[in-house]
PAZAPA-4460 file (N, C-alpha, C; in steps of 0.05 Angstrom, whole numbers, plus 32768, in hexadecimal, padded with zeros to 4 digits):
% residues 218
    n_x    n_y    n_z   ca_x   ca_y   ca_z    c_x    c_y    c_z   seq   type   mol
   8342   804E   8320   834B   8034   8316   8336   801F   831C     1      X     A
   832A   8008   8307   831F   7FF8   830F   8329   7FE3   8323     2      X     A
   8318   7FDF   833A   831D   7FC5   834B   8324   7FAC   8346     3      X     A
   8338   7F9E   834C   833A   7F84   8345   8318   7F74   834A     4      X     A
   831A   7F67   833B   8305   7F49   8337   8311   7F38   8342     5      X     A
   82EE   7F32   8354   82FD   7F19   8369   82F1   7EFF   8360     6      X     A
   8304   7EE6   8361   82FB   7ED2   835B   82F7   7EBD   8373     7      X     A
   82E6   7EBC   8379   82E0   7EA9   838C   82E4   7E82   8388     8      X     A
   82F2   7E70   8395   82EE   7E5C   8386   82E8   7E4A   83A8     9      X     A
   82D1   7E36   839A   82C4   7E25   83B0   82D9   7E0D   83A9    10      X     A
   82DF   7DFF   83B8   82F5   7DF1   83B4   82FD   7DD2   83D0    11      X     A
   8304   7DC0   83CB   830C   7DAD   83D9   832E   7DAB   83D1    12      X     A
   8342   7D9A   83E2   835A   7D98   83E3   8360   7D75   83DE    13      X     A
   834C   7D77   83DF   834F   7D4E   83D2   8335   7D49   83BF    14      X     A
   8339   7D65   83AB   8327   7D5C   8394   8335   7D60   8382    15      X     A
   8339   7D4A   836D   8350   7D4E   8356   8347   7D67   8348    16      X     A
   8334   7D65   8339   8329   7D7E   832B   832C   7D95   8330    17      X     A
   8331   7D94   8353   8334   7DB0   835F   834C   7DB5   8349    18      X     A
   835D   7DA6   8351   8373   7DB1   8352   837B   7DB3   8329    19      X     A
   836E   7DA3   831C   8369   7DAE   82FC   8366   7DCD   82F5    20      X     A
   8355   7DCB   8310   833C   7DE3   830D   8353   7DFD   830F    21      X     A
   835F   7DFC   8324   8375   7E0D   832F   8381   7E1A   8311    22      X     A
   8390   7E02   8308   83A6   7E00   82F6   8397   7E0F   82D6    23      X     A
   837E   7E08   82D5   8375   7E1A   82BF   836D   7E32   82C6    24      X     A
   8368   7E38   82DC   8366   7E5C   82ED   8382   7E66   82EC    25      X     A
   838F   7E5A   82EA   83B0   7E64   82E9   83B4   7E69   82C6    26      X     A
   83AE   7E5F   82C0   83AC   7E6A   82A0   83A5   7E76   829A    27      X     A
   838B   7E75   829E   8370   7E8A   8293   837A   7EA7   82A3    28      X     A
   838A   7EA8   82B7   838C   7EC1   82C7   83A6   7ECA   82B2    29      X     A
   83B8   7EB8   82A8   83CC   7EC1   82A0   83C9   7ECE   8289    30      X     A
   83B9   7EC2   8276   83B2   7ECB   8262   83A2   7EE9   8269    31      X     A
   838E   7EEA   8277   8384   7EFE   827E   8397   7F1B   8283    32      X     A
   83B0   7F12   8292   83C5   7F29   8298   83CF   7F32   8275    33      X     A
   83D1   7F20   8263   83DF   7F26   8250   83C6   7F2C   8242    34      X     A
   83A6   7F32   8243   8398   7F41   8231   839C   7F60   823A    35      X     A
   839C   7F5A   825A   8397   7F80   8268   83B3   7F8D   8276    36      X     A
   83C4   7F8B   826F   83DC   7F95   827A   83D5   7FAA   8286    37      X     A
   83DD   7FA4   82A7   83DB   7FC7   82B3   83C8   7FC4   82BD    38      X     A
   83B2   7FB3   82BD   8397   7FB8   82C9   839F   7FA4   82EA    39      X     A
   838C   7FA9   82FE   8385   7F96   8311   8387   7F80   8311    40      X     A
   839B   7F6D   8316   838D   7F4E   830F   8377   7F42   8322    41      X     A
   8369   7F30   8314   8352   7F24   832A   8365   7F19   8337    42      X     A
   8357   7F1B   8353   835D   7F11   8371   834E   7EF0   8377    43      X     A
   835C   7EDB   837B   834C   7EC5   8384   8350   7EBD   83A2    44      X     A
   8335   7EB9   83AC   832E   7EA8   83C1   8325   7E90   83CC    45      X     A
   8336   7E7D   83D3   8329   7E67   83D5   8310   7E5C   83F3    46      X     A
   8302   7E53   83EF   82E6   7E51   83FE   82EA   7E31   8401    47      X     A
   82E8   7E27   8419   82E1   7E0F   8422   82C4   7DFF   8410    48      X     A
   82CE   7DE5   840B   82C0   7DCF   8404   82C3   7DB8   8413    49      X     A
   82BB   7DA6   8418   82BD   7D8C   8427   82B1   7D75   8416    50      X     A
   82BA   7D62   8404   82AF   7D56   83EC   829E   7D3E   8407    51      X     A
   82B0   7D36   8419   82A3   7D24   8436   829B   7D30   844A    52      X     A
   828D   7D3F   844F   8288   7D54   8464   8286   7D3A   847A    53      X     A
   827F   7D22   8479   827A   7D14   8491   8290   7D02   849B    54      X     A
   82AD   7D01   8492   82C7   7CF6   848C   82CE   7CFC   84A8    55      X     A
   82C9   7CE3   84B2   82D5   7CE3   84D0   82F3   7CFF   84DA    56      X     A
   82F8   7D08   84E8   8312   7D1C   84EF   832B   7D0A   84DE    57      X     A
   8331   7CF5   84E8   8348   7CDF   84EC   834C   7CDE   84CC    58      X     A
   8336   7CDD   84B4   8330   7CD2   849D   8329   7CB3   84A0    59      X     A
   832F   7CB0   8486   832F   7C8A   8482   833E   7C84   8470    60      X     A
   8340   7C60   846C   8358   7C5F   845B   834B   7C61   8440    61      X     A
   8364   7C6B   842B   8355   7C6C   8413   834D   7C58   840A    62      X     A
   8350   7C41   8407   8346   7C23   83F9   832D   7C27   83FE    63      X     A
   8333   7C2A   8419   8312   7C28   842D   82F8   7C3C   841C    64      X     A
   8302   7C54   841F   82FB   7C69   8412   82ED   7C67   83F1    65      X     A
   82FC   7C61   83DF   82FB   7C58   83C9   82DE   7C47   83C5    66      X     A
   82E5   7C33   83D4   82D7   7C1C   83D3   82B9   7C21   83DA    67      X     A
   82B3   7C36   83F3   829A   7C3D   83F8   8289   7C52   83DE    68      X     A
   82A4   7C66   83D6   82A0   7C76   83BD   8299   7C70   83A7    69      X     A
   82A3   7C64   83A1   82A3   7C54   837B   82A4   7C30   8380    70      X     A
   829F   7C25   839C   8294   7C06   838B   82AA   7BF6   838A    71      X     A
   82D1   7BFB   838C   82E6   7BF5   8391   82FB   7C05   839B    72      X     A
   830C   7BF3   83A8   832B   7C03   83AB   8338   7C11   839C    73      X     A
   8334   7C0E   8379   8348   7C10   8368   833D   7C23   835C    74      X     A
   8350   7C3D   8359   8343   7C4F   8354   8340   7C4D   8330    75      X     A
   8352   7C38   8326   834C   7C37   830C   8349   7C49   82FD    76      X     A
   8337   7C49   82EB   8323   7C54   82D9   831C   7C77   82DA    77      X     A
   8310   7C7D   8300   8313   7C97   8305   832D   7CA0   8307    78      X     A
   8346   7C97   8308   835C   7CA0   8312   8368   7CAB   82F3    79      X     A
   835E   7CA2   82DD   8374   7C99   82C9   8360   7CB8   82BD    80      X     A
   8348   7CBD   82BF   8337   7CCF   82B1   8344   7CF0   82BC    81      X     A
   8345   7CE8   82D8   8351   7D06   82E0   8367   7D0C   82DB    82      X     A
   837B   7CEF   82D6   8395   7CF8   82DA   839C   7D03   82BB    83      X     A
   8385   7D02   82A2   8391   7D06   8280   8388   7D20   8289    84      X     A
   8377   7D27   8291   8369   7D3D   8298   837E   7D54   82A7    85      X     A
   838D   7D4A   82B9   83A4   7D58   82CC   83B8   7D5E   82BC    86      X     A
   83BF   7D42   82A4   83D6   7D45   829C   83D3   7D6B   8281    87      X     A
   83BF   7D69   827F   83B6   7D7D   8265   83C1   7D9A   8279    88      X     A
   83C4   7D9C   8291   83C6   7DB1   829A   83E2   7DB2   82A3    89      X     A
   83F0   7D9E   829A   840C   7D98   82AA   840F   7D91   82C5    90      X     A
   83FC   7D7D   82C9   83F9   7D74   82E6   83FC   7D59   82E1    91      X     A
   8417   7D3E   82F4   8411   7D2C   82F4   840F   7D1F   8315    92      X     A
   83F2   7D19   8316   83EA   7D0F   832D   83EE   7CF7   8334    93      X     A
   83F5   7CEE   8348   8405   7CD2   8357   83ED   7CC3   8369    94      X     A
   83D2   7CC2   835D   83BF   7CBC   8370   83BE   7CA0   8380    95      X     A
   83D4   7C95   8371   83DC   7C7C   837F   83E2   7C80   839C    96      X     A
   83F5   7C91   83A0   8405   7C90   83B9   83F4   7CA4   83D1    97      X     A
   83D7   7CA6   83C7   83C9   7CA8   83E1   83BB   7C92   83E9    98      X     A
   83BD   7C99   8405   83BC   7C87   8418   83A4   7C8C   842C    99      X     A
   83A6   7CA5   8430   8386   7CA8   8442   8379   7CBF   8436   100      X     A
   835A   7CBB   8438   834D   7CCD   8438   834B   7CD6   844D   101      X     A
   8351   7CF7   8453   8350   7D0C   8463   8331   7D1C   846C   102      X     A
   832D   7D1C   8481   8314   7D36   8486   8327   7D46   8481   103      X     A
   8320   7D64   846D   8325   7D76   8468   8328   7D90   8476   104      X     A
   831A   7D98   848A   830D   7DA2   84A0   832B   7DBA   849E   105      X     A
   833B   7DA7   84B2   8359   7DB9   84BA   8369   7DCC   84A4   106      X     A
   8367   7DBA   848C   8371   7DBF   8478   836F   7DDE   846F   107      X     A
   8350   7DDA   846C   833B   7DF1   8468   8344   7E09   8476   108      X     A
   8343   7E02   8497   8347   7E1E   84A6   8361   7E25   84A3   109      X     A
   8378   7E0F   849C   838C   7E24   8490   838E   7E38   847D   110      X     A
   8385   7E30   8463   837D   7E35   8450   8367   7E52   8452   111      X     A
   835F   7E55   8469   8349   7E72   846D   835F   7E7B   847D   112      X     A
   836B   7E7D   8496   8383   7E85   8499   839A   7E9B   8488   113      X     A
   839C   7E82   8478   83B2   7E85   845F   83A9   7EA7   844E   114      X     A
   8391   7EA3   844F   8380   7EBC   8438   8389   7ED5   8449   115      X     A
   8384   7ED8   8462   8391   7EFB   8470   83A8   7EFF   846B   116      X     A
   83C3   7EE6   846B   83D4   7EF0   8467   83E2   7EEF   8442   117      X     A
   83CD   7EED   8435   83D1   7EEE   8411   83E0   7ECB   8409   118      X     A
   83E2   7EB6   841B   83EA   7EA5   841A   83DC   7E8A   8411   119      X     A
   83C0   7E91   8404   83B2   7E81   83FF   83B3   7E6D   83E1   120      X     A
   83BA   7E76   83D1   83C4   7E70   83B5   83D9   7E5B   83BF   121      X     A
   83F3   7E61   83CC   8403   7E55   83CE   8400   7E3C   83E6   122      X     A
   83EE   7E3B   83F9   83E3   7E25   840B   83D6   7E10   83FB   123      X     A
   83B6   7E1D   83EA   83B4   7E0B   83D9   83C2   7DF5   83C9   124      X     A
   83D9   7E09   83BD   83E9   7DF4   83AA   8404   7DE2   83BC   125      X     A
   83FF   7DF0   83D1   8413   7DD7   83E3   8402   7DB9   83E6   126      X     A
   83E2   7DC9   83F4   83D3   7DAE   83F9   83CD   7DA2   83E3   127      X     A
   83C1   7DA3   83CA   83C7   7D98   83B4   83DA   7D86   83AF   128      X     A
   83F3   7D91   83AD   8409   7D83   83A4   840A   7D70   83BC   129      X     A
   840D   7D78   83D0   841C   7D5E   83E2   8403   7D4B   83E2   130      X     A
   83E2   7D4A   83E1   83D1   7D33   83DE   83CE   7D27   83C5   131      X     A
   83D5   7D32   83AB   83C5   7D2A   8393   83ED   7D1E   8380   132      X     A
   8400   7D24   8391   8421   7D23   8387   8428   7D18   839B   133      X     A
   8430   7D0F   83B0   8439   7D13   83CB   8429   7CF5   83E4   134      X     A
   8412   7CF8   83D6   8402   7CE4   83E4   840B   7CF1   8403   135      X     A
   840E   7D09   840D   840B   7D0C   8426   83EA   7D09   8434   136      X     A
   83EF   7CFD   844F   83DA   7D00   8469   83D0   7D1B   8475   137      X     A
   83BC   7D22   8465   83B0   7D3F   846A   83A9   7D3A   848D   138      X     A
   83A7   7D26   8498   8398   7D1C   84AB   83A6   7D27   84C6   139      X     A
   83CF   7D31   84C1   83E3   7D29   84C8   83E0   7D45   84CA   140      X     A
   83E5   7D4D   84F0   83EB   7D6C   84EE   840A   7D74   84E5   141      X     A
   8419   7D60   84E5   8437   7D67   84E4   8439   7D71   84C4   142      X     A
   8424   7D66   84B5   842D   7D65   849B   8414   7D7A   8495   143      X     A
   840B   7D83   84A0   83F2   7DA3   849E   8410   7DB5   849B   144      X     A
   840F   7DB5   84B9   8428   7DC2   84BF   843F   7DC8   84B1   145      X     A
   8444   7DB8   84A5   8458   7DBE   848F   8455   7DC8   847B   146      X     A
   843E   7DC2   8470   8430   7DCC   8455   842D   7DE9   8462   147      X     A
   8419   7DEC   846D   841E   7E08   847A   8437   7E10   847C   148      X     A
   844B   7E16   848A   845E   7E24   848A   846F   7E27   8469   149      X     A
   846A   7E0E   8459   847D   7E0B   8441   8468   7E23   842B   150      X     A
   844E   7E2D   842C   8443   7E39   8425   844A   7E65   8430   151      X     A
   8456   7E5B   844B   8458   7E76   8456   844B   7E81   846D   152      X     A
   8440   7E68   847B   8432   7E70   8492   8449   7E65   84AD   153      X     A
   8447   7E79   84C3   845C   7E70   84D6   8448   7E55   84E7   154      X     A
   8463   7E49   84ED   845A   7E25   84FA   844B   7E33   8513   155      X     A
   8458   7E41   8521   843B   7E45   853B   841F   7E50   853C   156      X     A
   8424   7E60   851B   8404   7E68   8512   83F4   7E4E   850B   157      X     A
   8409   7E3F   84F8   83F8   7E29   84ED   83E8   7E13   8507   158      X     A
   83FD   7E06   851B   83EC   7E00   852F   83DB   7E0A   8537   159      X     A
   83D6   7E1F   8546   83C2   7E2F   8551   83A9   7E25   853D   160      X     A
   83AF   7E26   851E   8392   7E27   8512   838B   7E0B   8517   161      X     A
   839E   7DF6   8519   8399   7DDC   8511   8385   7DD1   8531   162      X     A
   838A   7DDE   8540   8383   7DDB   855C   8362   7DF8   8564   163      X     A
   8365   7E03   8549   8348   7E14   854F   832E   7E10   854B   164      X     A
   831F   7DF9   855F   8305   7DF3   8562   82F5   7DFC   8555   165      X     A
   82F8   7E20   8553   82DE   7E35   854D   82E9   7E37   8535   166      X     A
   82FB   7E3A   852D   8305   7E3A   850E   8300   7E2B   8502   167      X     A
   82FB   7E17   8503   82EF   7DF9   84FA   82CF   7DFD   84EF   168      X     A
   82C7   7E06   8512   82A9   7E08   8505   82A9   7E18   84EC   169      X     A
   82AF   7E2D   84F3   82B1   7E47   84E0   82B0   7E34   84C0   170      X     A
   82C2   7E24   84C2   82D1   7E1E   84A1   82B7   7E07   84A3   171      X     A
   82B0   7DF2   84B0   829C   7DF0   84B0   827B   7DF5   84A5   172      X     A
   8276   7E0B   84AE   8263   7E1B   84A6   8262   7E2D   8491   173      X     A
   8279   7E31   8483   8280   7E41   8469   827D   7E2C   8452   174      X     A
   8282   7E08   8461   827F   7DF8   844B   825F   7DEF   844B   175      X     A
   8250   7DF8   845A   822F   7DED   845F   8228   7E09   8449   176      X     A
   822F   7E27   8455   8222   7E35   8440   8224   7E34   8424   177      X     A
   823D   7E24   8419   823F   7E26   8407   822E   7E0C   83FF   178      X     A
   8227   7DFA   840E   8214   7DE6   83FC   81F1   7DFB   83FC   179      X     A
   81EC   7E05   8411   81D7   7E10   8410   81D4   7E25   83F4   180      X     A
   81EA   7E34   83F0   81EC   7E43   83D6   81E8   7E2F   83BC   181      X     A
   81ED   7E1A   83C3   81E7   7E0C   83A1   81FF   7DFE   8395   182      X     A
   821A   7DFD   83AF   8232   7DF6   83A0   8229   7DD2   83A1   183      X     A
   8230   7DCA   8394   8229   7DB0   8391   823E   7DA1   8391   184      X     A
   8256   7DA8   8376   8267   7DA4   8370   8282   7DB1   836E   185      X     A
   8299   7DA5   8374   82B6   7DBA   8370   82C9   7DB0   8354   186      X     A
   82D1   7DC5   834F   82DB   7DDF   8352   82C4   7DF1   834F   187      X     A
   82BB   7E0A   835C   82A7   7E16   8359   82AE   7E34   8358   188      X     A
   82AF   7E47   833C   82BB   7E5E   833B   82A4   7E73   8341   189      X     A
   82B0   7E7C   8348   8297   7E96   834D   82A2   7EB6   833E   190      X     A
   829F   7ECA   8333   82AF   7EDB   8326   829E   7EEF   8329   191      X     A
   82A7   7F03   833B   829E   7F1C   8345   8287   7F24   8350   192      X     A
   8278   7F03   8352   8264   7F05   8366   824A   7EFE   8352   193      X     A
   8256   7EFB   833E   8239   7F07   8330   8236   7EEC   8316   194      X     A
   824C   7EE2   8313   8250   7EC3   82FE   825A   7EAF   830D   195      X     A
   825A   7E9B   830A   8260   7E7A   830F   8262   7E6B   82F9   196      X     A
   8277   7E57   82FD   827F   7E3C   82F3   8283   7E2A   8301   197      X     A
   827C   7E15   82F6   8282   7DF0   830A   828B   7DE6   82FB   198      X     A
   82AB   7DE0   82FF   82B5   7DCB   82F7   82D0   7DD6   82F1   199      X     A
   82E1   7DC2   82ED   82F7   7DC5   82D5   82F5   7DCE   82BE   200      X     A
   82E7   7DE0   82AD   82D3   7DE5   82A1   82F3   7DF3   8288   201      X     A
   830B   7DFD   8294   8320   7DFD   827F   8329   7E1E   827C   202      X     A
   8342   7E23   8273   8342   7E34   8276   8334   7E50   8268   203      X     A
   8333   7E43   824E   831E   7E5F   8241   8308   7E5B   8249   204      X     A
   82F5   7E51   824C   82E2   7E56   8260   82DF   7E63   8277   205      X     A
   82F3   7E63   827F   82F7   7E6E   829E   8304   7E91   829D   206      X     A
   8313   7E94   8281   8318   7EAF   8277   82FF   7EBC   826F   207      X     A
   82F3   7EB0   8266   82DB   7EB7   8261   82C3   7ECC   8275   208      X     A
   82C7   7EB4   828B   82B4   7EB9   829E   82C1   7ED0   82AE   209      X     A
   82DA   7ED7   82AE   82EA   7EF4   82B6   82EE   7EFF   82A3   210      X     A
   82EC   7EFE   8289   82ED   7F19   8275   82C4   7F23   827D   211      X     A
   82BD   7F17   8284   8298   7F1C   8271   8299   7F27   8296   212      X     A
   829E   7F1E   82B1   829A   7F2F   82CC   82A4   7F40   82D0   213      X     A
   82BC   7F49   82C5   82C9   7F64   82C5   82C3   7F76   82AF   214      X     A
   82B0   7F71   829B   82A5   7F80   828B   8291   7F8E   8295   215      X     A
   827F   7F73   82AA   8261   7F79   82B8   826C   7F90   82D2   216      X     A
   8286   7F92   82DC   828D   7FA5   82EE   8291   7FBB   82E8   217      X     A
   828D   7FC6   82CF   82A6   7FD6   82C2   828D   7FE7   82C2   218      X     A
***
């Protein structure tokens, strides 16, 4: 039997797009099950990004944030572009009701965590939802913590990671190699090792790029 195809995706948890990006991989995979019935489905992995790699631990406030980013507080203009963009996928984002920008860091090592025990799909779309819907404080171990466990990870595992120094680095240094590889930008697909996409780029495109790497496997 052929091996599942793995899809690798480079990714941040406070990048709207990420999470576009997500929602058209969820299509494109769906569709995909209904071309090959019976076959392997591709496997996804999510890989640390850090859009602020230099974002103090604590974060900052978003106004603040904004303002150093794009020139004002108001997210305006960028807010209104992602959110027609979100809405096309059935996503409506509340970008109002965030409040801080988060270092990502902790997030992350849950999120690599999450992948041993098959729980990674479903962490992602917790942290998603509660920052980009929720306006939750990624910053906030209580509210890691919860996301974690509401995903499927037990609360004493989830501390341990939130408190693991070397796990940090680790997630850390998985987000340096990936700038040294060329990732520049997220959502960043990778498909069986051997294709790439950047961006929200949609869902037939992204069927695409897993119909044409499971051909190149075959």
């Amino acid at each position: 039997m052929t091996s599942a195809l793995q899809i690798d995706v480079v990714s941040d948890v406070v990048c709207p797009w990420c999470y576009v990006g997500k929602r058209q991989l969820e299509e494109a995979l769906a569709n995909w099950r209904e071309r090959h019935p019976g076959e392997p489905e591709p496997q996804v992995r999510w890989h640390p990004f850090q859009l602020n790699p230099a974002m103090p631990a604590a974060g900052i406030e978003r106004g603040e944030y904004l303002a150093s980013k794009f020139g004002h507080a108001d997210g305006g203009a960028i807010y209104a572009r992602v959110k027609a963009a979100a809405e096309l996928v059935g996503l409506k984002l509340e970008m109002e009701s965030i409040t801080r920008q988060p270092n990502t860091l902790r997030a992350h090592a849950l999120l690599a965590v999450a992948g041993t025990a098959g729980l990674q799909d479903a962490l992602a779309e917790e942290l998603f939802q509660a920052y980009f819907v929720n306006g939750a404080d990624l910053t906030d171990d209580a509210a890691l913590e919860a996301l974690a466990v509401g995903a499927g990870l037990e609360a004493a595992a989830a501390r341990e990671v939130l408190a693991d120094q070397q796990l940090l680095e680790q997630v850390r240094t998985a987000d340096l190699q990936a700038r040294e590889a060329g990732v520049s930008g997220v959502p960043f697909f990778i498909f069986g090792g051997r294709s790439a996409l950047s961006g929200a780029v949609g869902p037939a495109a992204i069927l695409a790029a897993i119909e044409a790497a499971a051909q190149g496997a075959s």
